[in-house]
N, C-alpha and C positions, 0 to 999 in steps of 0.2 A: 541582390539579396536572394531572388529565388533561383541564382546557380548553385546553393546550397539543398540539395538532395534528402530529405525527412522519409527516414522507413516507419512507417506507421505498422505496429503490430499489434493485431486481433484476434486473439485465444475464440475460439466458439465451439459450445456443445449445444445442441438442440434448444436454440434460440428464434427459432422460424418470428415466434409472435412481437419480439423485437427487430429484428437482424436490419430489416430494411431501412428502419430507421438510425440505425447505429451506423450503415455503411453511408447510405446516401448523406449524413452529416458530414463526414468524410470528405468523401469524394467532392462536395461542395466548397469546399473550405478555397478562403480567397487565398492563398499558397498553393499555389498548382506545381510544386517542385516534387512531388509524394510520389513513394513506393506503399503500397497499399497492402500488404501481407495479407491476405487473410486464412488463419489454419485451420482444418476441419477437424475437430477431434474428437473424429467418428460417433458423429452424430446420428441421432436414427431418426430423426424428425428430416424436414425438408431444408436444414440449414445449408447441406452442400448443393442443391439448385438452386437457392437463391445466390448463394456464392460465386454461381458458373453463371448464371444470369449479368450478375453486376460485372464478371467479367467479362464478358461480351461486349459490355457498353464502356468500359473506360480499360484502356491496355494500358494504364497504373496499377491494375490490381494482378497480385500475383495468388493463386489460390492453392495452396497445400491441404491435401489430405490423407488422413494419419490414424491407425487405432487407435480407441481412445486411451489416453495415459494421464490427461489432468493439465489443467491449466497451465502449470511449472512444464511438462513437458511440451504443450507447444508455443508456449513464448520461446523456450532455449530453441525451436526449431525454427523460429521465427527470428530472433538473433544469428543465425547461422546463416541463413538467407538472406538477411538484411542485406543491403550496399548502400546506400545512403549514410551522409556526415554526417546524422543526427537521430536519433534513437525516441518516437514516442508508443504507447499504449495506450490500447482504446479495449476494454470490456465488452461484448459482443452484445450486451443488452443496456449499452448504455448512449448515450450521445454527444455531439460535442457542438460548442455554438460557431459558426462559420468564418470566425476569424479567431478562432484559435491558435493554431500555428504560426499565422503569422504576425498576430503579437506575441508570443513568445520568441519566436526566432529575430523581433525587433528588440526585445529584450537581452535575450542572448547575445548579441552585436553591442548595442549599447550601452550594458555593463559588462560587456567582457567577462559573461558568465562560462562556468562550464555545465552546469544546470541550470534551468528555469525553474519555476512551480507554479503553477496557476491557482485561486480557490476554485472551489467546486461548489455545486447545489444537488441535494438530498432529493432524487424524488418520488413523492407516495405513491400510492396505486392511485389514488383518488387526483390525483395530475394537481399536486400542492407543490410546492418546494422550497427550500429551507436552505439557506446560503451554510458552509463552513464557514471557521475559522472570522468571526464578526470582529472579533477583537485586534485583528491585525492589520494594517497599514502595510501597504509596499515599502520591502526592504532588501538589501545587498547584504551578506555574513561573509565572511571567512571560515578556512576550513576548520580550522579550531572551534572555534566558535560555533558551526554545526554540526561538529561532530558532541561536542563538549552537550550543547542543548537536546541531541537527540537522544543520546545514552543518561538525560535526564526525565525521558520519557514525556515530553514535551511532544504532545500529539500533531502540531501542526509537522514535525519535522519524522515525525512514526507514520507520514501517510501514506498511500498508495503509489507505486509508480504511475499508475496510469493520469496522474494531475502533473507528470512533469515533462519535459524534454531532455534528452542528456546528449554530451555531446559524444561521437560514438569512442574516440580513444579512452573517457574514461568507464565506458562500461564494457571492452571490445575484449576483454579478459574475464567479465563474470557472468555467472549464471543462474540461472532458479533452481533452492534444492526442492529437486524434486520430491521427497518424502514428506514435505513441510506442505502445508496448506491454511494454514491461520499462520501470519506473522511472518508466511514469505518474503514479501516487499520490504518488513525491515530488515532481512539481514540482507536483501539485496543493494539497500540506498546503505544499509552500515557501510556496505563495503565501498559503493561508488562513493560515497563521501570521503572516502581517505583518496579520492584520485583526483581533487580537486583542489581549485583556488579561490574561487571564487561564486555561491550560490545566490540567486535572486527568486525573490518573491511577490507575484503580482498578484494586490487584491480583487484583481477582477475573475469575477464568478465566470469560468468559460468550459468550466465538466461538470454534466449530467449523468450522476449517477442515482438506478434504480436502488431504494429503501427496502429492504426486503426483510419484513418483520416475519419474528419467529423463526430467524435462522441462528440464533444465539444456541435456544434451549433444546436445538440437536445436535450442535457442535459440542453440547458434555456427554453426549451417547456414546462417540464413537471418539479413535486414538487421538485423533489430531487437536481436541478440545484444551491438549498440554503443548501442543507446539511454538506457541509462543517462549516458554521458557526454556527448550531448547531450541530458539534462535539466543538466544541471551548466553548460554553456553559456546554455542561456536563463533557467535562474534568474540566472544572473550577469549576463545582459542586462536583465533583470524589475530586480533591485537597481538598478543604474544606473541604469536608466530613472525609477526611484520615488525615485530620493535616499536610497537603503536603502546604509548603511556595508557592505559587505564584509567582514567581521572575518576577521582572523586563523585562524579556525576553517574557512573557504572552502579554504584551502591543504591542510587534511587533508580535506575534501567529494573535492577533485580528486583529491590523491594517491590515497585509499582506492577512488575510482571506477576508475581508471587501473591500483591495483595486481588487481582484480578480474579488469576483462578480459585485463590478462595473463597471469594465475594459469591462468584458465581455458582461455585460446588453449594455453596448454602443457597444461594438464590433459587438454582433449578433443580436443589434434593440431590444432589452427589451422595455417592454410599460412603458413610462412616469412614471405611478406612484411606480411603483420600482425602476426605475431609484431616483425620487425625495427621495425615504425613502433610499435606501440604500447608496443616497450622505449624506447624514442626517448623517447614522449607519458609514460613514467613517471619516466624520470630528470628530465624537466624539472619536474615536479611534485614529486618529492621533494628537487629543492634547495631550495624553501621550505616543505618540511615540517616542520612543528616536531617531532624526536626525542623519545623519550620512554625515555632510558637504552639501557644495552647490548644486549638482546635488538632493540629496534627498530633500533637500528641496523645489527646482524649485519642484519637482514632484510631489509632497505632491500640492504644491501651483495651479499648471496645472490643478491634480486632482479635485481640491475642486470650482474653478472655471470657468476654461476654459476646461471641459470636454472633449467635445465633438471635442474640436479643436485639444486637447491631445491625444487622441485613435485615432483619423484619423490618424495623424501624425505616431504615433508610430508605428501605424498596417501596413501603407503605406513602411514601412522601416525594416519590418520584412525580 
């Protein structure tokens, strides 16, 4: 099992106050078969000695350093570098429990997956943590069937790469868009999802990631705060383009993308005229929403009218 070769790849910008513990969980991991990428991207803290340090101590780790360009550009740098059969990510201020890998890679084997997925736990600054995904049971899908679930915006299947494994033929053709930074990772899994047969999903909680509140209500400051629905457009150009059906389930991808930003544009006081265009970009997506009974359709109706009376309310009751 462990002549199977796992590149592990680690995006890091000035993480010094994590980094030691993100790598060291790492490098501990009972799967000693790792390629350890770690890319600098041109940090101005002390993350690249810490980097040259941990290289010194295990000659698994390969250590790239790069001007900064953003996350998306040093994972694509970190795919390019890869040589291992199997494809994971790790967050540079996050950690992982020390059999990770190698229950997923028993996973991978054993259902003849071409992806894994692990659940993950949320954690606070106050060292609390909060499991995802509570509602789900270990399960095996097909590609239909997760492709069909994730373009219904079905969040266990819109998550992060870094909770998964992939096997490297089907991700050894894509990349991160780089312009994108909210919503990357789903047009990245949109696309590995059409290169597969078979997905698995294990309940067990084995990624630690940091909960970092208050990064919502600055991601409506600046451009990227709409990136999400420009992944929704280029997957839907990727389909077209590949001869890939659109199901039915695309109409709730768009709607549920659409009803986001404008929940949010009220939530954190977005200015008027994005407010009035992207109430616009939701009605039009919710006429071919498929309802799902009364509560959805009061919501739909809230939304598209009584806004502002709807996000007080809701947010008040969070």
């Amino acid at each position: 099992m462990n002549s199977n070769k796992i590149s592990v790849i680690v995006p890091i910008y000035n993480s010094e106050e994590y980094l030691n513990q993100c790598i060291r969980s790492i490098v501990n991991q009972t799967y000693k078969n790792l390629e350890i990428i770690l890319v600098n991207d041109g940090s101005t803290d002390n993350s690249l000695n810490i980097c040259n340090e941990w290289k010194q101590k295990d000659n698994r780790i390969v250590v790239i350093d790069k001007p900064n360009g953003g996350v998306a550009r040093a994972r694509n740098l970190g795919l390019d570098k890869a040589s291992g059969d199997f494809i994971g990510f790790v967050d540079h201020d996050d950690y992982i429990e020390k059999e990770m890998y190698e229950t997923m890679m028993n996973n991978m084997i054993k259902h003849n997956a071409d992806i894994v997925m692990c659940s993950s736990s949320g954690v606070y600054s106050d060292g609390t943590k909060t499991k995802s995904y509570t509602n789900y049971k270990s399960f095996e899908i097909n590609k239909d069937e997760l492709i069909n679930r994730m373009l219904s915006y079905e969040k266990i299947f819109c998550s992060s790469v870094w909770s998964k494994l992939y096997k490297r033929e089907v991700v050894s053709s894509i990349r991160f868009e780089t312009d994108i930074t909210l919503g990357d990772d789903y047009y990245y899994n949109g696309i590995a999802y059409t290169n597969i047969e078979k997905f698995y999903y294990d309940e067990k909680s084995l990624y630690n990631y940091r909960v970092r509140e208050g990064t919502i209500s600055r991601n409506i400051e600046d451009n990227h705060f709409f990136d999400k629905y420009i992944v929704v457009g280029r997957l839907s150009q990727y389909y077209s383009k590949n001869d890939i059906r659109e199901s039915e389930a695309f109409n709730t991808f768009k709607f549920a993308t659409s009803y986001e930003i404008l929940y949010r544009l009220y939530e954190y006081k977005g200015n008027s005229i994005e407010k009035k265009k992207w109430k616009k970009t939701f009605k039009k997506h919710a006429k071919k929403y498929p309802k799902k009974g009364f509560k959805d359709s009061l919501k739909i109706f809230m939304m598209k009218y009584l806004t502002f009376l709807y996000t007080k309310i809701t947010i008040s009751i969070k």
